[in-house]
C-alpha positions as CSV (number, residue, x, y, z in Angstrom):
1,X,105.0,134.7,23.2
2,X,106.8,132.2,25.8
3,X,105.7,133.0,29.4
4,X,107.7,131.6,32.6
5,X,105.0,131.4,35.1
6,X,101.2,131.9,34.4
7,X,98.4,134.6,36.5
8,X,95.3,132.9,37.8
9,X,93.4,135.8,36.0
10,X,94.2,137.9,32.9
11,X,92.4,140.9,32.4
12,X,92.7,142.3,28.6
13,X,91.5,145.5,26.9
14,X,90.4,145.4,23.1
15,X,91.3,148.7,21.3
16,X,89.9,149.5,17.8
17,X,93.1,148.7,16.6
18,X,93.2,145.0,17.9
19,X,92.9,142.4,15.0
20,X,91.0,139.0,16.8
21,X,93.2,136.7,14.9
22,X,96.2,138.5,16.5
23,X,94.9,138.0,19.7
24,X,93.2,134.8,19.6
25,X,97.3,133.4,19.3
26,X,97.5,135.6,22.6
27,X,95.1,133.6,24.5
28,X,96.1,130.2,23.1
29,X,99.3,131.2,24.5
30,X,97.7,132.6,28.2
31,X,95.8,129.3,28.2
32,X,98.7,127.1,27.4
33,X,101.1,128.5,30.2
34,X,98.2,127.7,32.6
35,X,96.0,130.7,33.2
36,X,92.7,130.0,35.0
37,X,90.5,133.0,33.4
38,X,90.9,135.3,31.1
39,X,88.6,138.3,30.9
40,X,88.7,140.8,27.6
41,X,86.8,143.7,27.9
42,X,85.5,144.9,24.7
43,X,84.6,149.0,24.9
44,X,83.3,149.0,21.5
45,X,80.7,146.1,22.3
46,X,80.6,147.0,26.1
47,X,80.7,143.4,26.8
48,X,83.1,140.7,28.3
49,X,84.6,138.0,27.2
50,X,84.9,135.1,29.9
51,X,87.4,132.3,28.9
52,X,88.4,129.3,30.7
53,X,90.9,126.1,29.7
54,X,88.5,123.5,28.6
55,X,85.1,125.4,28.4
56,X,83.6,127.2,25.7
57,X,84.0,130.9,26.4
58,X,81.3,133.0,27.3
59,X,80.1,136.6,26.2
60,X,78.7,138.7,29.0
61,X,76.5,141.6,28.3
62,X,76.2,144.5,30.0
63,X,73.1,144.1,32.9
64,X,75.1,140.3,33.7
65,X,77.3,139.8,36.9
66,X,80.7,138.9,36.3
67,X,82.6,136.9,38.5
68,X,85.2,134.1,39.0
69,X,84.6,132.1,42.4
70,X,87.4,130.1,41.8
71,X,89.8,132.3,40.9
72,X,88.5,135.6,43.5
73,X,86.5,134.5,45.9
74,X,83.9,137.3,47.0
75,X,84.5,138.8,44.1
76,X,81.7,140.5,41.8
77,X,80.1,142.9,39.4
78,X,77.9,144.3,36.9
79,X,79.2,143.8,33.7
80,X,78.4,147.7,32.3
81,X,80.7,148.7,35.8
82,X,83.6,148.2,34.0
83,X,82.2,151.2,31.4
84,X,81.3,153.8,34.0
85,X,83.2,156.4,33.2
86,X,84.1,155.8,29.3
């Protein structure tokens, strides 16, 4: 997947469906084009996934804050937020 310019932030879903080899090319490709965060929200494990270009990513539970200072300033919230109404 070739993309011509690149988001600051990427914000993916997981489905049941989604195979993580499949998508772990996806993110190789976000991070290659020069995306500064990508977050994937897992409903099945009611977590997050933080990754960032040169850092090991980062698994957030569900009572952890999530946020991104550099990428949206003033920006934050409980991780188990994002699975109010599911």
């Amino acid at each position: 997947m070739a993309f011509r310019t690149a988001s600051d932030l990427v914000v993916e879903v997981l489905s049941r469906s989604d195979e993580w080899s499949k998508f772990e090319t996806k993110l190789d490709d976000y991070l290659a084009a020069g995306v500064m965060e990508i977050w994937v929200v897992s409903v099945d494990e009611r977590c997050v996934w933080s990754y960032r270009p040169d850092q090991p990513h980062r698994r957030l539970e569900a009572a952890e804050e999530l946020s991104s200072p550099e990428v949206l300033p003033g920006f934050s919230c409980r991780v188990v937020d994002f699975f109010l109404h599911v």
